[in-house]
C-alpha positions, 0 to 999 in steps of 0.5 A: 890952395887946394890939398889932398892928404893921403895917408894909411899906405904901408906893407901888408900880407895877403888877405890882410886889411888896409884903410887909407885916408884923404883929407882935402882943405881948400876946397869945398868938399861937399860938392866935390866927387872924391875918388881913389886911382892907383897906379902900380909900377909900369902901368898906368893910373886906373880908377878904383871907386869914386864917391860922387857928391850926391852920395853915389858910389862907383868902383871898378869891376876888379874891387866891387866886394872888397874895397869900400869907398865912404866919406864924410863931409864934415870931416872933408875926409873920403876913406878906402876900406881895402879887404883881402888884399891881394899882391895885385893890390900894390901900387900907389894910391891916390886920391882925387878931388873933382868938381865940373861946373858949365862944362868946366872941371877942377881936378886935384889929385894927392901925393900918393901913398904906397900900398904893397901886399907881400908875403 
């Protein structure tokens, strides 16, 4: 059975660091592209930076040089370093697990955790 543990959300200033973690079981990480999506209140999910299986990362445009993707195999953990975060920022963040084989894909996503920047 496949989980995604997210966790490190929580209530932050602006301009302040937040990291969160994803811990997957069930699965066999290494092969996986992990990701991070959130979703703030009345709009839906967006991408915000994968880590590919083959090392590669990816974010989207709004969090190339503050956010950072980063995970290790080993551990079947992927983080995001979020830096000066911006009440834009709030929403929940979740992380996703996915593996496409002969054109099949396997998504797992987490239960979110909530990130709120707010002075």
């Amino acid at each position: 059975q496949v989980s995604l543990v997210e966790s490190g959300g929580g209530l932050v200033q602006p301009g302040e660091s937040l990291r969160l973690s994803c811990a997957a079981s069930g699965i066999a990480f290494s092969i996986y592209d992990m990701g991070w999506y959130r979703q703030a209140p009345g709009k839906q999910r967006e991408l915000v930076a994968i880590a590919s299986s083959g090392g590669s990362t990816h974010y989207a445009d709004s969090m190339k040089g503050r956010f950072t993707i980063s995970r290790n195999n080993a551990k079947s953990t992927v983080w995001l370093q979020m830096n000066s975060l911006e009440p834009e920022d709030t929403a929940v963040y979740y992380c996703n697990a996915e593996y496409t084989f002969l054109g099949q894909t396997s998504t797992s996503w987490g239960q979110g955790t909530q990130v709120t920047v707010s002075s």
